[in-house]
Structures are given as C-alpha cells and as structure tokens.
VEXDREN-2710 file (C-alpha; in Angstrom, 1 decimal):
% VEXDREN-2710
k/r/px/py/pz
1/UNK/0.0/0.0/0.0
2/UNK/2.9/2.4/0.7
3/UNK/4.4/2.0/-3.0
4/UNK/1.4/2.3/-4.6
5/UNK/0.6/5.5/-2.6
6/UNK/4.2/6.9/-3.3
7/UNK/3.7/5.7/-6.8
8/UNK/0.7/7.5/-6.7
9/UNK/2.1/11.1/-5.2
10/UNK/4.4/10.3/-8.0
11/UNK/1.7/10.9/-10.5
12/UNK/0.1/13.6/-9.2
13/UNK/3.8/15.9/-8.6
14/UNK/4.5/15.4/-12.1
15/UNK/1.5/16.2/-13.5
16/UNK/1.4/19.4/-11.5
17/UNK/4.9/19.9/-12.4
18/UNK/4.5/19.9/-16.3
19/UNK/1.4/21.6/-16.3
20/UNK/3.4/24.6/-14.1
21/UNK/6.9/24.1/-16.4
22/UNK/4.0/24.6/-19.9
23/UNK/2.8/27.8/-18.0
24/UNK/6.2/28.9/-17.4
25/UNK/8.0/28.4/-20.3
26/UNK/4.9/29.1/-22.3
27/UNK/5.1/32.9/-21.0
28/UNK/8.5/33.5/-21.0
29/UNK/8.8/32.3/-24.3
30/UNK/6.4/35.1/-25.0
31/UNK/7.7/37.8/-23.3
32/UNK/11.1/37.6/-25.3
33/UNK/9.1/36.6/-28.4
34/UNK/7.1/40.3/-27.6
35/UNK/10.3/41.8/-26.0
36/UNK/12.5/41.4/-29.5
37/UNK/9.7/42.0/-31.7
38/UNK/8.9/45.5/-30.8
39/UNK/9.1/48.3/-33.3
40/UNK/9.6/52.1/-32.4
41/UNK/6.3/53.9/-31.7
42/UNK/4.7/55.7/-35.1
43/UNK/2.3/57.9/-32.7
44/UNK/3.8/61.3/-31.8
45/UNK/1.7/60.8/-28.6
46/UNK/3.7/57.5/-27.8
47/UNK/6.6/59.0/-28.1
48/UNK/5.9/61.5/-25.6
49/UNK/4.7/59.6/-22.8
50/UNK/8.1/57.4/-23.2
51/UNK/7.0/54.4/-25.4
52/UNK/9.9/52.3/-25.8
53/UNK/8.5/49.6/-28.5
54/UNK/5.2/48.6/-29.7
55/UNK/3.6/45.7/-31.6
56/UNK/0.4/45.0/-33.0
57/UNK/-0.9/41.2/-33.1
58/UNK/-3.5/39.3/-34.2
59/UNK/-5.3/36.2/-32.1
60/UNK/-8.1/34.5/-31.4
61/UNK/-10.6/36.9/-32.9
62/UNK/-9.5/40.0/-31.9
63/UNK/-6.3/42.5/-32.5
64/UNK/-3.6/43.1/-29.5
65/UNK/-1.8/46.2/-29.1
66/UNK/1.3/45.8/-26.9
67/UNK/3.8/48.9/-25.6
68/UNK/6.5/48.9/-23.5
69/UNK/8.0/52.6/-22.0
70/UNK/11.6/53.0/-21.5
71/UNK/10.9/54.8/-18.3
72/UNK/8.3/54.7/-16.1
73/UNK/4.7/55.5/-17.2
74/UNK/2.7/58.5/-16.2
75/UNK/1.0/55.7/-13.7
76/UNK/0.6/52.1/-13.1
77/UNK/-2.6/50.4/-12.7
78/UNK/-3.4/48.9/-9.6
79/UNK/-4.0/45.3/-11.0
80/UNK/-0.4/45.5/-12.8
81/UNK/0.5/41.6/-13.8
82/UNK/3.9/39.8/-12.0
83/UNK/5.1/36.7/-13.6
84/UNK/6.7/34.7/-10.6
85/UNK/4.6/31.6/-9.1
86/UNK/4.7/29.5/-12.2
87/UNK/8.3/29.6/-11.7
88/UNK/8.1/29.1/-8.1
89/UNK/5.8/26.2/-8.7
90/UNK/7.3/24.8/-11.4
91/UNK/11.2/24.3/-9.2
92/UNK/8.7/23.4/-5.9
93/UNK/7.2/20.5/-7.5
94/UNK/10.1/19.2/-9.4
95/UNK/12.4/19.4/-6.2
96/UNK/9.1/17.6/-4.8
97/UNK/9.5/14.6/-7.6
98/UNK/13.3/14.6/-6.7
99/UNK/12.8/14.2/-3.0
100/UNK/10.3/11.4/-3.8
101/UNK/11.6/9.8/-6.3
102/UNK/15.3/10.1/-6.2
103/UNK/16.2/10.9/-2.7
104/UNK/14.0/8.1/-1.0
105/UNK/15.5/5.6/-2.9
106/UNK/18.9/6.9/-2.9
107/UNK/20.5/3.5/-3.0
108/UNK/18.8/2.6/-6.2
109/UNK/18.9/6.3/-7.9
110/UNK/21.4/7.8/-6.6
111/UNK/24.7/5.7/-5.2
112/UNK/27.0/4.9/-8.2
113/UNK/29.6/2.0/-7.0
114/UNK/30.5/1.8/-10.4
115/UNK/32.4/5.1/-10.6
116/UNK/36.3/5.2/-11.8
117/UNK/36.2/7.7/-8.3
118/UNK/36.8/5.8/-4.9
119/UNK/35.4/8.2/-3.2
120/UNK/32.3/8.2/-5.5
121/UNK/32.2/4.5/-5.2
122/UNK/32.3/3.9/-1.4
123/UNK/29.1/6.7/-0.9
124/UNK/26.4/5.5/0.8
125/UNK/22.8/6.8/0.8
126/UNK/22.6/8.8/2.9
127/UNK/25.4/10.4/1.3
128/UNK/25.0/10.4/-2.3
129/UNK/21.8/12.2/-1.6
130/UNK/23.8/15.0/0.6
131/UNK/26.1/14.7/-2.2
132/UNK/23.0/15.3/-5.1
133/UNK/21.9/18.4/-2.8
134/UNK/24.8/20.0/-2.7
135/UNK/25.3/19.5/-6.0
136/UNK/22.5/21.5/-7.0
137/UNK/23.2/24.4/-4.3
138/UNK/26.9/24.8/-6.0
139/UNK/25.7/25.0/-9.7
140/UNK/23.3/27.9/-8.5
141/UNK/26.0/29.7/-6.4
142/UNK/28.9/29.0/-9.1
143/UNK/26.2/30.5/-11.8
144/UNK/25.3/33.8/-9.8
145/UNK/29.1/34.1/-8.8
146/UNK/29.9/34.3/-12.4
147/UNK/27.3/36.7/-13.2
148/UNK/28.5/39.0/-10.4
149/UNK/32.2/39.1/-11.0
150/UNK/32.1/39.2/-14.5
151/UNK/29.0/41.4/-15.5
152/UNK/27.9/42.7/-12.5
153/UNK/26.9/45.9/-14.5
154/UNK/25.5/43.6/-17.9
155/UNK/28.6/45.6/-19.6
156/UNK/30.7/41.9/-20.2
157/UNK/27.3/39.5/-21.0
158/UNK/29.1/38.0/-24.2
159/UNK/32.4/36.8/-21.9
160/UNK/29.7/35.7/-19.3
161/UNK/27.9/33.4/-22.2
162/UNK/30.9/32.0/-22.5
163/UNK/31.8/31.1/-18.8
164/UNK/28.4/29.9/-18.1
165/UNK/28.7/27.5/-21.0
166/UNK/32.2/26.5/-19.9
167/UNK/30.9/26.0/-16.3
168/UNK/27.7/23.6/-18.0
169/UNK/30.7/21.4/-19.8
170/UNK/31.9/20.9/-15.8
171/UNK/28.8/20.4/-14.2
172/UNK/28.4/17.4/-17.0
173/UNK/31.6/16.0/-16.8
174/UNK/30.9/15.9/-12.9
175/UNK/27.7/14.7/-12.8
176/UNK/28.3/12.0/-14.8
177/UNK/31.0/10.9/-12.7
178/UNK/29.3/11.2/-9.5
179/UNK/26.6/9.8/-10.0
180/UNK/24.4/6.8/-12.0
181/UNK/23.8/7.9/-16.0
182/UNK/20.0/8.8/-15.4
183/UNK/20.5/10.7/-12.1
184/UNK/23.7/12.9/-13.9
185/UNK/21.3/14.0/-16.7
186/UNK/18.4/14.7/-14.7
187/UNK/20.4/16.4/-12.1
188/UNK/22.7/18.6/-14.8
189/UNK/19.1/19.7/-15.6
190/UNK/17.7/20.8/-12.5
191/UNK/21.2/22.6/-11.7
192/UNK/20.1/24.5/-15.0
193/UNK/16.6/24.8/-13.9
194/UNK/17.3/25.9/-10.4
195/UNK/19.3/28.8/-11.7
196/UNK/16.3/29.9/-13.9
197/UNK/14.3/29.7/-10.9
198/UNK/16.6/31.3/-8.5
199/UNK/16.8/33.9/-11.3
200/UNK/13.5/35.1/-11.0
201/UNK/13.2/34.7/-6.9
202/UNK/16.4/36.1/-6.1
203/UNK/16.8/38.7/-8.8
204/UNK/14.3/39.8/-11.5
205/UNK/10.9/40.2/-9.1
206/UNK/13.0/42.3/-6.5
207/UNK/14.2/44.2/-9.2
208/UNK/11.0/44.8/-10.2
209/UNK/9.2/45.5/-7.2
210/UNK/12.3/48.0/-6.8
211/UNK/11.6/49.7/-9.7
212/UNK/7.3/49.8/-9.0
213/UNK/7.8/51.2/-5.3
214/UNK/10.3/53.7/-6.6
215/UNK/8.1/55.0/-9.3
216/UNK/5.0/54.9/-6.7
217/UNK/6.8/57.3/-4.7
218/UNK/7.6/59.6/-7.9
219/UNK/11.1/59.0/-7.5
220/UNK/13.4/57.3/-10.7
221/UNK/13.8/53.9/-11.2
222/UNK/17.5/52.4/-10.9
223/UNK/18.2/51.3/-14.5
224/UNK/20.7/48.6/-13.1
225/UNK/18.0/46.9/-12.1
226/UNK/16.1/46.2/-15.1
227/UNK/19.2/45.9/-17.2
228/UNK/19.8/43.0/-14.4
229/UNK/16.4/41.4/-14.9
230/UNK/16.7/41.7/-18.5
231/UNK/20.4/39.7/-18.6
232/UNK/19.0/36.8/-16.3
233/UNK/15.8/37.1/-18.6
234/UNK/17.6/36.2/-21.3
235/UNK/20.3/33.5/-19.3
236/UNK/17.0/31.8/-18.8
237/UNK/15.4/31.7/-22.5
238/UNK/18.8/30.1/-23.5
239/UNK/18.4/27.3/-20.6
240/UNK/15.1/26.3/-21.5
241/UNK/15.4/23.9/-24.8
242/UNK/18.2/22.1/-23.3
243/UNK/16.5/22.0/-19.6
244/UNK/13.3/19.6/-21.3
245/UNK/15.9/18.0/-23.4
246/UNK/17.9/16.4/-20.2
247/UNK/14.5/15.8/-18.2
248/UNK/13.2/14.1/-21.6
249/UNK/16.5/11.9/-21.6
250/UNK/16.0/10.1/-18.5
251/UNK/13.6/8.0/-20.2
252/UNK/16.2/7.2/-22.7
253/UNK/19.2/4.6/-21.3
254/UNK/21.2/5.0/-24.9
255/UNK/22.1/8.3/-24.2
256/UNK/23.2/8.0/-20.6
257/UNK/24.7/4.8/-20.2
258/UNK/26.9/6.0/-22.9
259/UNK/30.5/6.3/-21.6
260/UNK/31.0/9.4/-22.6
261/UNK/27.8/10.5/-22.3
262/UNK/29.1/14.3/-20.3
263/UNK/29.8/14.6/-24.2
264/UNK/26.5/13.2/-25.4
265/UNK/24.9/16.2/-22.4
266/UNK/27.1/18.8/-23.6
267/UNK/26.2/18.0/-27.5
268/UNK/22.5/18.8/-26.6
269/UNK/23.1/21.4/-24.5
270/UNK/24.7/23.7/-26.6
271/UNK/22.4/22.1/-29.3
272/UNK/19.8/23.5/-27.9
273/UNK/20.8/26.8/-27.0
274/UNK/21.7/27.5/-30.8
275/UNK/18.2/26.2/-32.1
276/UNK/16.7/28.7/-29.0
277/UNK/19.0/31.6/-30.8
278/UNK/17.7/31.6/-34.4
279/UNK/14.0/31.7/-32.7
280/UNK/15.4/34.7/-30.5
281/UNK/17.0/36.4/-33.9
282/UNK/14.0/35.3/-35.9
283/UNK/11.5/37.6/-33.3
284/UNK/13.9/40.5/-34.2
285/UNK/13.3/40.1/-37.3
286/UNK/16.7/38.6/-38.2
287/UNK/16.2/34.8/-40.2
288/UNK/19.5/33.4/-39.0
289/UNK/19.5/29.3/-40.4
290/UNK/23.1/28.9/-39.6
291/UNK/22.4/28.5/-36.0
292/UNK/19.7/25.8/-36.1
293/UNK/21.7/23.8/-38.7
294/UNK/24.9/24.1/-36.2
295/UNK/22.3/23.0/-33.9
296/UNK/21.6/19.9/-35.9
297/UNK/24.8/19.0/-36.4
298/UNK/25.7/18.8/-32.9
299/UNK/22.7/16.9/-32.7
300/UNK/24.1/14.6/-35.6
301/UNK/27.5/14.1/-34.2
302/UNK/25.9/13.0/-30.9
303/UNK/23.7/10.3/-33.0
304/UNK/27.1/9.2/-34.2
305/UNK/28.5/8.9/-31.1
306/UNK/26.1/7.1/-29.2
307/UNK/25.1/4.3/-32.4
308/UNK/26.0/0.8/-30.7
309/UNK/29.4/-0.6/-31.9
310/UNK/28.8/-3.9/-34.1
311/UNK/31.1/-6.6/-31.9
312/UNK/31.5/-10.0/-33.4
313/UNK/30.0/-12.1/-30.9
314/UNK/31.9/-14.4/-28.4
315/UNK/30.7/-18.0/-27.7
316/UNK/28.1/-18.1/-25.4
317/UNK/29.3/-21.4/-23.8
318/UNK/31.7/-19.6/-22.5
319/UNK/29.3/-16.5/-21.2
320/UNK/27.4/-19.1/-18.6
321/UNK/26.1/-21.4/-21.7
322/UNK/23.3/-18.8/-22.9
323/UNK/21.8/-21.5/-24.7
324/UNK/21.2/-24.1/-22.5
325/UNK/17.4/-24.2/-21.0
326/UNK/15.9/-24.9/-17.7
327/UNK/12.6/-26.9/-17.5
328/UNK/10.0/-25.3/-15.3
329/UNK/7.0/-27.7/-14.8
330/UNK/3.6/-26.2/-16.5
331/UNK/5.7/-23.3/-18.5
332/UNK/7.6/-23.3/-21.8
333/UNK/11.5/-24.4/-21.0
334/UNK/13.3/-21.1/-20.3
335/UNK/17.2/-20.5/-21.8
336/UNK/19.7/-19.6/-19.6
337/UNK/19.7/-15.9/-20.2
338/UNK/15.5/-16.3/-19.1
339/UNK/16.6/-17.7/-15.8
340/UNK/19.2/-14.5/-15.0
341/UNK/16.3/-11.9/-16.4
342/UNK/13.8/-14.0/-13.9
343/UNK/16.3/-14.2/-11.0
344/UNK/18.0/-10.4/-11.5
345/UNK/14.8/-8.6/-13.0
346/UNK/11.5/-9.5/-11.9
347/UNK/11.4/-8.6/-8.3
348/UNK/10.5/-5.3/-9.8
349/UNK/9.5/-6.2/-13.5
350/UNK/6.3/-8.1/-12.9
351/UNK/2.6/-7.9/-12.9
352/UNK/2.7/-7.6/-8.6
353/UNK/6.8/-6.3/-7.8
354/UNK/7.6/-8.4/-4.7
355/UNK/10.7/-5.2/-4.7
356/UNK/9.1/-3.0/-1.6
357/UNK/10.5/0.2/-3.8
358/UNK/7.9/-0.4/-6.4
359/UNK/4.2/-0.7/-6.6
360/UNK/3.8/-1.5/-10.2
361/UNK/6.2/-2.4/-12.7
362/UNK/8.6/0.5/-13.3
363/UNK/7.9/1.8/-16.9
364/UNK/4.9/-1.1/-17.5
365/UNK/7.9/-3.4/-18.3
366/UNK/6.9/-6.7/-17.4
367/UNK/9.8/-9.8/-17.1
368/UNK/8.1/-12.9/-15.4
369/UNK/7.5/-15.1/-17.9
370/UNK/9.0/-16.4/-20.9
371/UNK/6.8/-14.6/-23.7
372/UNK/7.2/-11.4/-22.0
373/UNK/10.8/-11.8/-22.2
374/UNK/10.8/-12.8/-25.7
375/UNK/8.6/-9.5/-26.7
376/UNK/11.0/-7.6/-25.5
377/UNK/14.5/-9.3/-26.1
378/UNK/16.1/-6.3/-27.7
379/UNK/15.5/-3.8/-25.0
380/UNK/16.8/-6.1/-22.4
381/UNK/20.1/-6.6/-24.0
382/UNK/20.4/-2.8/-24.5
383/UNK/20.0/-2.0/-21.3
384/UNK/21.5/-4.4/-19.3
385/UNK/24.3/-4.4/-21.5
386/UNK/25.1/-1.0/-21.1
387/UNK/25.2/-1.5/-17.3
388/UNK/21.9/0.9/-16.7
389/UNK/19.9/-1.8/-15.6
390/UNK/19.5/-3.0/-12.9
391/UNK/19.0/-0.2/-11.1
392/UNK/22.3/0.7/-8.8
393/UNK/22.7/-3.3/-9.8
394/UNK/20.6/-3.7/-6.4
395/UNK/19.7/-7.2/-7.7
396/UNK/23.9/-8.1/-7.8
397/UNK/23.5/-9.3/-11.2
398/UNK/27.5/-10.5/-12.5
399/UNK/29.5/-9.4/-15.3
400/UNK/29.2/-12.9/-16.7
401/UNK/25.4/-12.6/-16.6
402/UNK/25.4/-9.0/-17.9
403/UNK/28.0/-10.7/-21.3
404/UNK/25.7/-13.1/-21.3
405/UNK/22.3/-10.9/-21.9
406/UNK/24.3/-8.6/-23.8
407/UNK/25.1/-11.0/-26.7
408/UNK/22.4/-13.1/-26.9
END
C-alpha cells in the first residue's frame, strides 16, 4: 500500500509539475518573443509619454496592441501583472519529484559503486543524496558568482555566455562521474533549472518590485535593475530547450549509459541553446538558419557517437552457456539468459513487484514469464548491456550474466 501510494504522489507531482513548467515556459517564451519583436512607436503621442517599442498582433478573434516605455509610465494600474509563481511552482514540484523519487531511494537512484572515483564508489545513501543536494546548491551559487564578478553591471554579457557554457561542460563531466547515468542528466538539468528559478526569486521580481515602489513614490527607477532582470531574462530563455531536453532523456538509457555520455549532455546542451538563438533572432526580425543547422549537427555528431558498436559475438558457452534451457514444470523451458532476467529482474518487472521500492512495474515493463521476455529481447540486451539496468545493480547481477544478456 505504501508503494502504490508513493507511486501515486508520483503521479500527481509530475503532472502538477508539467502543467506549471507549460505555464512557465509558455510565458517566458512570449515575453522575449514580444520583447525582440517590438518596433519604435509611429504615434507622436507615444513617443511623448516614453513608449519604448510597440507591436500590434492578431489572435483568437481580436487584434492586441502591446507597448513597453523606457521609463516609467505617467501611472501604473493597480491590477499590474507579476510573472513569478509558475516559476516558483514549477522548481517546488520538481524538487518535490526529486525528493520522492530520487532521494527516498537513494541506494537505487542515486549511489553509483560503479564510478572510476573511490570516493564516489564507497558513498552510501545517505550520502550520495547530501552529495546530489549539494550539487544542485553549487551549480546555483557557481552560476550567480559568475554573473556578479564578471558582469555585474551587464557591460561583459558575451564573456559571461561563455563562462556559463564552460561552467555547463563541468557540471556534465561531474555529474556523470558522480553519479548513475540517469540521475547525472536529470540532475545537470535541474542545476540548469534551479538557476532559472533562483533567477527570478532572487533577482528579477525584486528588481522589479524596486523599480514599482520607486516609481510609486515619484522618484526614478534604478536602470541597473532592469538591465539585471533583462540579462538573467535572457540566461534563462537560452536554458530552457536544453533543460526539457535532459528531463526528456531520463527515459532514454542510450544516451546516458553512454560512456561518454558528459559529451553526449554537452552536445544537446549547446544544441539546444543554438536552435533557441535563431527563434530569438528570428522575433527581431533577423532569419539566421546557420544556427539551427549548427544546432543539428551537434545533434548529428551525438547520433554518431552514441550508435551501438557492431562486436563480433563471443561463444556463449563460454558467457554461462546462454543457450542451455531450464525446465519449469507447466511453463515453456526457459534459456539460460531467461533464468538471469527472472532471477535479476522481476522482483521489480512483474505484474505484482515483490521489490518494496515499487508498486507497479517500473515503466509497465513486465519480465516474469518467458513470452514477456521474448517480446522484448532487444531492449533487455540494451539496457542491461550497457550497465543501466538493474538499477544501482541492487539485484547483484554478474558481469558474466550482464555478457551473457548482452550478446544473446
């Protein structure tokens, strides 16, 4: 009953979670889409009262007529709009899913005894989840350290570009090394993610809220602070693409069991930030294609990378005799490599998990008998040949058994 209510908390934190990331994402791809598209005012009258930018758009039935002033407006409404708690929500939740998901089975998720670092290798739970925490605390202090110290007045953004992207190739390379495939991508992510949120909390809404009290009080705004907003504005449009792309790749075991798969992350990371640039250029009114096709190529190179390397096959006699079967009374006889999937694998892969961790089987992969097995035969030798699977190996399968599976 616990698992199945965990399983079910599960559910309901993700759902909540991309229905609040959709929200988020949704408007802040607006904002910059409105913020590059605007055109100087043609009204003389505009121009007085400070107009910055305007556009005129069409949607859903009826025309739009958006402004933006340089300085602050004769006076702001009462009901003015903030953009903060789908942010907030969206970093709540997903820390939520971690905690739940991640954290509570730490020994599964999270420890990595397979690490080339001792250290890394001896961690125990408890630990690789202080470890995980702290991992995500020093990508968002590293991040706002850089952005302090190198462009603390947004006078030295394009030399910052360049140190945040050097510090993403770091955080991969770490992560990966720290901990298991899945957990590095999805925590590379959320380091990227908690920076966008700390962005806003930390830095744009207090900026903002500076700038409204000021003008309330007839006084002028400090421009520092909406040049600030504006440069973690756009810090966070240029995380967005490759933040879903890592959360998308946990699902995927190709891309992180690779063994270089920091190279695989960094590939789509900066993949994605290119693709996000032509959209940004495109909104100015700029049609830039070089940057999505740079952004496809790194895409290309990673397909290349990660394509499974064609290994003549050795002789299975040899790998725990692969072909030999095992007669179980009432069932069809099961091979060798049956027996290791129904000794290592279906504790948690079966129609009722006897594994306390799950409630169901994880992914809706079932294992426990020999035609469910034979349905999905390729999968099984990807991803227990690439060492993903099983989970933190919590079922001690050997490397004899893993040869085995792998080339049958």
């Amino acid at each position: 009953m616990q698992a199945y209510l965990l399983e079910f908390a599960n559910l309901l934190l993700r759902w909540l979670h991309v229905i609040a990331a959709i929200a988020w994402i949704g408007e802040s791809i607006y904002f910059v889409m409105l913020d590059n598209g605007l055109r100087p005012p043609k009204a003389e009258e505009d121009k007085k009262k400070g107009v910055f930018g305007e556009m005129w758009a069409v949607h859903g039935g009826g025309f739009y007529h958006n402004q933006k002033y340089a300085s602050a407006p004769e006076k702001l409404p009462d009901d003015l709009h903030w953009s903060f708690w789908k942010a907030y929500t969206t970093w709540l939740s997903g820390f939520g899913l971690f905690l739940l998901l991640y954290v509570s089975n730490s020994g599964i998720y999270l420890v990595n005894p397979g690490s080339d670092w001792a250290w890394v290798a001896g961690l125990t739970s408890w630990q690789a989840s202080l470890v995980a925490l702290a991992f995500l605390a020093a990508g968002w202090v590293v991040y706002n350290e850089l952005c302090k110290r190198i462009s603390p007045n947004m006078e030295r953004d394009g030399i910052l570009s360049i140190a945040v992207a050097v510090m993403m190739v770091v955080f991969a390379y770490l992560s990966t090394h720290i901990f298991p495939g899945r957990a590095a991508f999805l925590l590379t992510g959320a380091v990227m993610a908690t920076a966008m949120s700390a962005n806003v909390f930390f830095w744009i809404i207090p900026g903002q809220r500076r700038m409204v009290k000021a003008m309330k009080a007839g006084d002028k705004p400090n421009p520092i602070d909406g040049k600030r907003g504006k440069q973690r504005s756009v810090h966070n449009t240029y995380f967005t693409l490759p933040v879903v792309l890592l959360m998308l790749s946990t699902h995927y075991s190709f891309i992180f069991s690779h063994e270089l798969s920091w190279v695989l992350m960094v590939l789509f990371i900066f993949a994605g930030a290119l693709i996000r640039q032509f959209f940004v250029l495109m909104h100015a009114g700029y049609i830039r294609p070089a940057y999505p096709a740079a952004g496809v190529a790194l895409i290309l190179v990673a397909v290349w990378m990660g394509a499974p390397s064609k290994t003549a096959p050795e002789d299975t006699a040899a790998l725990g005799g692969a072909g030999e079967t095992a007669e179980v009374a009432g069932a069809p006889a099961l091979s060798a490599n049956e027996g290791i999937i129904q000794e290592r694998c279906a504790s948690c892969h079966a129609e009722k998990p006897t594994h306390a961790a799950f409630a169901a089987a994880p992914a809706g992969i079932v294992l426990d008998s020999h035609e469910s097995i034979q349905r999905q035969i390729p999968q099984i030798k990807d991803v227990v040949g690439s060492g993903y699977m099983p989970l933190g190996n919590i079922t001690q399968m050997t490397e004899e058994e893993r040869k085995s599976i792998a080339q049958w």
